[in-house]
VOGU-3710 file (C-alpha; in Angstrom, 3 decimals, decimal comma):
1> xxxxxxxxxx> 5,874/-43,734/-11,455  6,990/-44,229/-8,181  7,342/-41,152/-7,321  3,679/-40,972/-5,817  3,132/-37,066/-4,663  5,077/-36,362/-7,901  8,169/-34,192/-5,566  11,148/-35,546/-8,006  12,737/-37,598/-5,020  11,364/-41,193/-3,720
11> xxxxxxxxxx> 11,471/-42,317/-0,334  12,662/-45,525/0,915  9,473/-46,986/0,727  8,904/-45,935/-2,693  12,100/-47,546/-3,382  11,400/-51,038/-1,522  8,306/-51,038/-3,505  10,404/-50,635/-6,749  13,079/-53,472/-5,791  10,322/-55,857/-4,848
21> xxxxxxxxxx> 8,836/-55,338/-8,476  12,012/-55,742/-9,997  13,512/-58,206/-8,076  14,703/-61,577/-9,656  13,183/-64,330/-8,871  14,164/-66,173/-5,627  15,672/-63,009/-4,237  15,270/-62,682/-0,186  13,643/-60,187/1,583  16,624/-59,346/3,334
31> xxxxxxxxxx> 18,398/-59,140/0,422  16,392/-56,342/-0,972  16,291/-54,254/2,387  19,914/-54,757/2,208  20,489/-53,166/-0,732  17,828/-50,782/-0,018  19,908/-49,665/2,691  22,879/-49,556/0,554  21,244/-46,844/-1,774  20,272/-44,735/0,396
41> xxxxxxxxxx> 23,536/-44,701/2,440  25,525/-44,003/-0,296  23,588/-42,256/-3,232  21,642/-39,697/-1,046  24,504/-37,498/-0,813  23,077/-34,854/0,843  21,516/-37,203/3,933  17,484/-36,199/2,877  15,982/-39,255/2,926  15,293/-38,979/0,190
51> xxxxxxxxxx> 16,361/-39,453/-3,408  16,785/-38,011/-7,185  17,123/-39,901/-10,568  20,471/-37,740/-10,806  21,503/-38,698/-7,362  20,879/-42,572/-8,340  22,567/-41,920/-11,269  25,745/-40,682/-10,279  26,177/-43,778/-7,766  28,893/-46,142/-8,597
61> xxxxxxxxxx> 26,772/-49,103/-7,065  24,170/-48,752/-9,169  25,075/-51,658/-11,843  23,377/-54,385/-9,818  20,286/-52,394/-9,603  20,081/-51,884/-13,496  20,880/-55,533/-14,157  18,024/-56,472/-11,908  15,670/-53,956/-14,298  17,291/-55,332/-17,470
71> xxxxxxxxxx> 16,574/-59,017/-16,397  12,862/-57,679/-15,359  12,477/-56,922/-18,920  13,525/-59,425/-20,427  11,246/-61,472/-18,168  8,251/-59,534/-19,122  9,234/-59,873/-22,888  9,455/-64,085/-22,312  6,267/-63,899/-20,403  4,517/-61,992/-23,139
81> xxxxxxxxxx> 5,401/-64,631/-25,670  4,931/-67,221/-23,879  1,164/-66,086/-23,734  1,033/-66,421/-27,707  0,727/-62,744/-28,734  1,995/-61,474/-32,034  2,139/-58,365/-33,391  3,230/-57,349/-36,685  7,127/-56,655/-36,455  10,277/-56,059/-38,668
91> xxxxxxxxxx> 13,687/-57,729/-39,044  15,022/-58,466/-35,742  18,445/-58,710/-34,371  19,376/-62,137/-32,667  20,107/-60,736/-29,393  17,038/-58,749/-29,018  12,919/-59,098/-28,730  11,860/-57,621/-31,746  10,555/-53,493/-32,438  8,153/-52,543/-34,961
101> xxxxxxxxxx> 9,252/-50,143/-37,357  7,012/-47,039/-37,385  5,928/-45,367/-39,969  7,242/-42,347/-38,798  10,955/-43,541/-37,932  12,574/-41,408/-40,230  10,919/-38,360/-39,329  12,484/-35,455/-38,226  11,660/-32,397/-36,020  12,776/-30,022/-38,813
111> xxxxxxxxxx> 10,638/-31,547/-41,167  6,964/-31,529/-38,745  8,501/-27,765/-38,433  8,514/-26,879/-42,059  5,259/-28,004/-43,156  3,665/-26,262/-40,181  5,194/-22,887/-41,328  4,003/-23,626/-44,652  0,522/-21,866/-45,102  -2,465/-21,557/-42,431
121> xxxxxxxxxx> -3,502/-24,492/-40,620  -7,266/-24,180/-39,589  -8,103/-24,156/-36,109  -8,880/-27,668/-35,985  -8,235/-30,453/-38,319  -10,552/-33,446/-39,390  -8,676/-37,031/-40,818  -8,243/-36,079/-44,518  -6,305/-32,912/-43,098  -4,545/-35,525/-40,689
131> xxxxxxxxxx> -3,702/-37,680/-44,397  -2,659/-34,937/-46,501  -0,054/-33,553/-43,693  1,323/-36,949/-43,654  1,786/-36,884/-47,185  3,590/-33,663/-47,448  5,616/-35,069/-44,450  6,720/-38,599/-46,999  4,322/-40,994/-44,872  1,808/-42,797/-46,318
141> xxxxxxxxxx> -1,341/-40,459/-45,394  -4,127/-43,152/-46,993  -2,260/-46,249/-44,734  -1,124/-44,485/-41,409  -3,730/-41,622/-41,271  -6,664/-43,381/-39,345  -5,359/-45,169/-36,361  -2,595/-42,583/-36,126  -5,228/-39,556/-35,846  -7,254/-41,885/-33,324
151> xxxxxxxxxx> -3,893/-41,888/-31,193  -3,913/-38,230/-30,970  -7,705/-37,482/-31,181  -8,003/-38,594/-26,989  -11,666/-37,236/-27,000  -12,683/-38,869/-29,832  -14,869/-35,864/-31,554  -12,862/-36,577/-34,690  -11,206/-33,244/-34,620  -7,880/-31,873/-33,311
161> xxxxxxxxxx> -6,726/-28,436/-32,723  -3,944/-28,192/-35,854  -1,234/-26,765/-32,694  -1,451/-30,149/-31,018  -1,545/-32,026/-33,928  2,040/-31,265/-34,864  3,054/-31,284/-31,387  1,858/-34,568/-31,090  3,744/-35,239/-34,666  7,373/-33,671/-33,106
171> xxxxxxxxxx> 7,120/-35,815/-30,207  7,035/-38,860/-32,129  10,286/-38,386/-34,043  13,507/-40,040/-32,964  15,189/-36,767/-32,373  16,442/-35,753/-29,113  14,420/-34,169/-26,476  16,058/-31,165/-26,869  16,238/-30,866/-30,342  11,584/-31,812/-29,730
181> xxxxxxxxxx> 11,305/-28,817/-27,471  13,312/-26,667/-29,583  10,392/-27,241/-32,381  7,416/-27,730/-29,640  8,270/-23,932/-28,630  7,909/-22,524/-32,170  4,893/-24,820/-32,392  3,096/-23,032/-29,672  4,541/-19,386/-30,020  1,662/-17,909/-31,740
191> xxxxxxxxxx> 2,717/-15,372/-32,983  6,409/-16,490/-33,375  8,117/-14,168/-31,220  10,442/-16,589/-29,833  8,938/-16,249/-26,531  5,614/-18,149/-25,278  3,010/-16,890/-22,944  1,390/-18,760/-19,921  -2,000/-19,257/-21,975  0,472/-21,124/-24,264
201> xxxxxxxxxx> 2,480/-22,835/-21,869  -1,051/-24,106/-21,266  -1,751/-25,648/-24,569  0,944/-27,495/-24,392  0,824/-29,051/-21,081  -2,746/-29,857/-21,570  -1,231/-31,941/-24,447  0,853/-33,864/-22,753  -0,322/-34,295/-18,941  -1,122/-37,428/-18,052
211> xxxxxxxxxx> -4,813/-38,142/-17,487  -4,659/-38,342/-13,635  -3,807/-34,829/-13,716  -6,383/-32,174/-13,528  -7,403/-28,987/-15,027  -5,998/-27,114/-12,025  -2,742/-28,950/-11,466  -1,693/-28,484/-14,904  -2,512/-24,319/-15,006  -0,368/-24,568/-11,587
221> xxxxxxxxxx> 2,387/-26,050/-13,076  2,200/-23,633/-16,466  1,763/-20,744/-13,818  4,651/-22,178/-11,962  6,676/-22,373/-15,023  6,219/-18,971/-16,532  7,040/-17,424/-12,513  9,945/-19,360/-11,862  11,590/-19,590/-15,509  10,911/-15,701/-16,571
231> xxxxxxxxxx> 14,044/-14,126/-15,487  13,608/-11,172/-17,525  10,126/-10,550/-15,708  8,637/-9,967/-18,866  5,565/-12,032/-18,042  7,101/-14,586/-21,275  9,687/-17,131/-21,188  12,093/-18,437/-24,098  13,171/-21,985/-25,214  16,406/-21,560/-23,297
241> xxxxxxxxxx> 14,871/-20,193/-20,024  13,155/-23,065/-19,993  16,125/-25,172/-20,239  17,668/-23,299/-17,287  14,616/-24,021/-14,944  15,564/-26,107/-12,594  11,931/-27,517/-12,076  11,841/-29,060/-15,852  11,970/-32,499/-15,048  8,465/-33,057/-14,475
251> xxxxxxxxxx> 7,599/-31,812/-17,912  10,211/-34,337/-19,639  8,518/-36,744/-17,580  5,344/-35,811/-19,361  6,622/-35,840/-22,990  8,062/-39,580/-21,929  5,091/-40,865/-20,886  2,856/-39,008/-23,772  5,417/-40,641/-26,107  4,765/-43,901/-24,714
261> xxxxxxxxxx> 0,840/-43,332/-24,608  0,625/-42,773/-28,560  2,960/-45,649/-29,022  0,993/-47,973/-27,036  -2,412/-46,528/-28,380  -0,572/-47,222/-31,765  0,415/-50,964/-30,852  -3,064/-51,847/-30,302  -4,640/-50,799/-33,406  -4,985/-53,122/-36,201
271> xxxxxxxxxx> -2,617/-51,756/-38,483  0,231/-53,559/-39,797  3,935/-52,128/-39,233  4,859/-50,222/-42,351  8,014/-49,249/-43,846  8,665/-45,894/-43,792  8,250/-43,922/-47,593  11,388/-42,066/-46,972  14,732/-42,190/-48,458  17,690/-42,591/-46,283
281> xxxxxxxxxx> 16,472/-45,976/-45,097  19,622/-47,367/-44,356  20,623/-50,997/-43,605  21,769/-50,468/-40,091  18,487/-48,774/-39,358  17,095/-50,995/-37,432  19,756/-52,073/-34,662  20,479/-49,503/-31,704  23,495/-48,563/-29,833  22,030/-50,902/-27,018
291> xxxxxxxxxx> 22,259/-54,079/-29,575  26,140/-52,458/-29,842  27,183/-52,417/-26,927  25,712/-55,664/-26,495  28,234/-57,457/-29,125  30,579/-55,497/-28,038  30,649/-57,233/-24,669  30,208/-60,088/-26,212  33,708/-61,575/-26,842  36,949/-59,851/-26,428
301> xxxxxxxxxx> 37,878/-57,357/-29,221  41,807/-56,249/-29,595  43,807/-54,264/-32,246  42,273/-53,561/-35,897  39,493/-55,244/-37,781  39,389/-55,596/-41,343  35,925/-55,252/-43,941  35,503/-58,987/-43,311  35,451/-58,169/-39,649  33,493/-55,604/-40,238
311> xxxxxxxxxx> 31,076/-57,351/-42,305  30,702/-60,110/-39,593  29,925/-57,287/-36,943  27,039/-55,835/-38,920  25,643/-59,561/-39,360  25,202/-59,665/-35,966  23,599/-56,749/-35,396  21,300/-58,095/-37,809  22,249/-55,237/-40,654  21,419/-57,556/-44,304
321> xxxxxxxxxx> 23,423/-56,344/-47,113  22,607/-59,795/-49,195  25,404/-60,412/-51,553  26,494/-56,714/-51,953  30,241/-56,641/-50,541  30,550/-53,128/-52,331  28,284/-51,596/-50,206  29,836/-53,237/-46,877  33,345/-51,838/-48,346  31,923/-48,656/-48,889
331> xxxxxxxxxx> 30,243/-48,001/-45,399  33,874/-49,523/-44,274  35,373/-46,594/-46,338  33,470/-43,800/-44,287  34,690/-45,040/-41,306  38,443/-45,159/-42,741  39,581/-41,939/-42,682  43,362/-42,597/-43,082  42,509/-45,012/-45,904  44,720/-47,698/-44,452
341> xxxxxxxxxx> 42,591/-50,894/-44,963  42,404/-51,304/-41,187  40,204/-49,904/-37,946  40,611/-49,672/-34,645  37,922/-52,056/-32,915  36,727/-49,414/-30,800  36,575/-46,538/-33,250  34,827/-49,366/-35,250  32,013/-49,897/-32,818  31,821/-45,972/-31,912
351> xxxxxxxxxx> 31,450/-45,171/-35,479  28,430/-47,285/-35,660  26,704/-46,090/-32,616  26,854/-42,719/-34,325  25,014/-43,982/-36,725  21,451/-44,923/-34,595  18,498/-43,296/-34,774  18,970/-42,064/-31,118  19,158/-38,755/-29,359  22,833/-37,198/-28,788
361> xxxxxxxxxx> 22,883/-37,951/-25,329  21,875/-41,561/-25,857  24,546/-42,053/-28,412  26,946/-40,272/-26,700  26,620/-42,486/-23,329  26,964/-45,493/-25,427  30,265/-44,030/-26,464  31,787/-43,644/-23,340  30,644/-47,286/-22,464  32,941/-47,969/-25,462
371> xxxxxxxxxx> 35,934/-45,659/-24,756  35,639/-46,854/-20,856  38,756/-49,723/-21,721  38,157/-51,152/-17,692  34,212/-50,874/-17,450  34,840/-48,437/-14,431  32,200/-46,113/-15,632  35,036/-43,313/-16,129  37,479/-42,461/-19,160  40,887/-41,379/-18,957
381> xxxxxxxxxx> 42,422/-38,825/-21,031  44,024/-41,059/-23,063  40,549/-42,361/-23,943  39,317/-39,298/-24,382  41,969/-38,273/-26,831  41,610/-41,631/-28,790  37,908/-40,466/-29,132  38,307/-36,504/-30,306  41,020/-38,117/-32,873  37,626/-40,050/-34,371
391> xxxxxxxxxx> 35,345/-37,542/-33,978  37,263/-34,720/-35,432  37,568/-34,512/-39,397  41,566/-35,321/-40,622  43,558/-31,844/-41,635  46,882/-31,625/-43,315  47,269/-28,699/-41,185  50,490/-29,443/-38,876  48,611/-28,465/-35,544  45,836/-30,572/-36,290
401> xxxxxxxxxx> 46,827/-33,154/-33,565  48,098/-30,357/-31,401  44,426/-28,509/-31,086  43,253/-32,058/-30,364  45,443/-32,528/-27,178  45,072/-28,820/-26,036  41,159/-29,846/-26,545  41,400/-33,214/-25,011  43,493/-30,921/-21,764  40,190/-28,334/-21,702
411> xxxxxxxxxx> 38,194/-30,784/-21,156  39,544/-32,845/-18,414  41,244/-29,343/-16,609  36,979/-28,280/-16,689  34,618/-31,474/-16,034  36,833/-33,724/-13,786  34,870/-32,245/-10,843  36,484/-34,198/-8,513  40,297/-34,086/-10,063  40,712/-37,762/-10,327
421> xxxxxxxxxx> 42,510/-37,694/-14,074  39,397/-39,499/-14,571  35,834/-38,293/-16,120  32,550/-39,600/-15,750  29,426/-39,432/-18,875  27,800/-37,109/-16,065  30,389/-35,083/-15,654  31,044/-34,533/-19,151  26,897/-33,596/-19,861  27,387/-31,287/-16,705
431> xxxxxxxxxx> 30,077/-29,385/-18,015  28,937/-26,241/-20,069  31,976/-26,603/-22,768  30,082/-29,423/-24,677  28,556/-27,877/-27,674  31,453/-28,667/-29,573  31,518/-32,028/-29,447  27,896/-32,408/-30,190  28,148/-30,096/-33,088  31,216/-32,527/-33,924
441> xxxxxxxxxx> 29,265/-35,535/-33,854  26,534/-34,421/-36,172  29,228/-33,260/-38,485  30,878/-36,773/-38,302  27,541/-38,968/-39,244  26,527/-35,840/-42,026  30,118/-36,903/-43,660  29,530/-40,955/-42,828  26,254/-40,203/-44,404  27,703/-38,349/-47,450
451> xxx> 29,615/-40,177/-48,328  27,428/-43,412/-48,388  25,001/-42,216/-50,406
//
């Protein structure tokens, strides 16, 4: 947003602009140029004038900068309520505002996929199509259908073209970007040749643009996409060139900000928050691995924690199990692999970030804010090790342990860019060898899950 001509780098006034918005109250002017000059002396690495998310990211200094946003928001929240207005919300943790439960929170990409494929969609779709997709997706089509369709139907001619209509419905679900495009590019690929075409490209940016952009900026960027991307020059480009663009960023921005729009277009209606018609609604479903890490900061944790422990933790994050200690001793049981009665406080806490309805990457940055013992952003290989022993599944098989440390070596021989003995989340994301875990962590919370049920 403050990014005015849109380049993917601000300037320092962009930035001063940003810090004076932020800013907490009482903070001096000099102050702020101070640490104005501070960012740009030390995160624009390569002396621009300019600066990247990625470069801002990768700065050590930046933890007084995202306090100063945290405390913004948290202002705005007080502010909000202090002004008397309600909205219709669900169960809230102590420590947080409150976040209404959507009807679609359970929803996954897979799913919007599935029913798609499933016969063929008319060109455009009226609101009892909109209700009976919904129903074959487990939401309540008759409650959710109206405002929902109004959120998507931007034009308001009470039609939508049946393409955008599930791309709009992938967007929405709490999967991963990733995992979103993966199903957005079979969305638009016609004629499902695992490639998409610049006419298609179009479709779906004219989706998700915002409205300040115009009819010829957004065939531009599709233009720009399909000439930059195409490395096989074959006029067509595939989920994965896409991935490899370097220029993608301003389309996530995009699918952010659309995500945001239906939210907020959602917010405003008159409908009442509704619990989801799914199964798999489980009690910890409505705390996130910010609320975690939160407690987790809280107080000092050392050693092992027992159920009762345990029991107390998910309390406070708000998770209500009434009077059922079974079902407490049996999530407790999941994370207990080795069956001794006992967990290590941070496996504890990393286990139940694994369980939030967030994206990979989200989840797996929380972890690393767990494994990091001396909040210095980075993880040492002990650490690391500590976390592959969770993550991986326990084998009888003698070299079990062994193809853990040879693993645990990989990694830190490959991503510590800067051979410290130390990696950073960044570093780790950057390095190409990841897959693995990823694929380990979904494994991990399909056994957790398994096993609960």
């Amino acid at each position: 947003m403050i990014d005015t001509n849109r380049s993917g780098r601000i300037s320092k006034a962009e930035m001063e602009i940003f810090l004076r918005s932020v800013a907490p109250p009482g903070t001096t002017t000099s102050k702020i140029k101070s640490l104005l000059i501070i960012i740009f002396t030390e995160a624009d690495v390569n002396q621009t004038g300019l600066l990247t998310l990625p470069e801002l990211m990768l700065w050590p200094g930046k933890a007084e900068l995202l306090g100063w946003v945290d405390d913004y928001h948290r202002r705005m929240i007080n502010t909000f309520k202090s002004h008397g207005r309600t909205t219709h919300r669900v169960h809230v943790t102590p420590s947080q505002p409150a976040r209404r439960a959507y009807p679609w929170a359970n929803l996954n990409v897979g799913e919007v996929a599935r029913v798609f494929q499933s016969e063929a969609w008319s060109d455009t779709l009226t609101l009892s199509d909109f209700q009976r997709v919904l129903d074959r997706l487990g939401i309540d089509g008759q409650a959710v259908a109206r405002p929902l369709f109004a959120c998507f139907d931007v034009d308001g001619n009470g039609t939508l073209d049946f393409r955008e209509l599930f791309i709009g419905l992938a967007l929405l679900t709490a999967c991963s970007r990733d995992e979103q495009l993966a199903v957005v590019f079979t969305l638009i690929d016609s004629n499902g040749s695992g490639q998409i075409s610049r006419e298609e490209m179009l479709v779906f940016l004219d989706l998700v643009a915002p409205a300040t952009a115009t009819r010829r900026e957004i065939g531009i960027l599709a233009a720009t996409i399909v000439h930059e991307a195409d490395t096989s020059r074959n006029g067509l480009i595939g989920y994965h060139e896409f991935l490899a663009w370097p220029g993608k960023h301003t389309v996530l921005k995009w699918l952010e900000a659309y995500h945001e729009r239906v939210l907020s277009r959602f917010d405003s209606s008159d409908m009442p928050s509704v619990s989801p018609h799914r199964e798999g609604d489980y009690p910890w479903s409505a705390f996130s691995s910010a609320d975690i890490l939160r407690l987790f900061r809280a107080e000092s944790w050392h050693g092992r924690l027992s159920v009762t422990d345990f029991e107390r933790i998910l309390f406070r994050l708000g998770s209500y199990f009434g009077d059922d200690r079974t079902t407490v001793q049996k999530l407790f049981e999941c994370f207990d692999q080795d069956g001794n009665g006992s967990l290590d406080f941070r496996e504890m806490f990393i286990g139940l970030v694994l369980l939030c309805s967030e994206s990979r990457e989200q989840r797996l940055r929380a972890m690393f804010t767990l494994m990091d013992a001396n909040g210095s952003g980075r993880i040492s290989r002990e650490e690391l090790e500590s976390f592959l022993h969770f993550l991986w599944p326990p084998s009888a098989d003698s070299m079990h342990d062994c193809r853990i440390t040879l693993r645990t070596s990989r990694i830190m021989l490959e991503a510590d860019q800067n051979r410290s003995g130390l990696i950073t989340f960044d570093e780790y994301m950057a390095w190409p060898g990841k897959d693995l875990e990823l694929k380990m962590m979904d494994a991990r919370l399909i056994s957790i899950l398994s096993n609960f049920s």
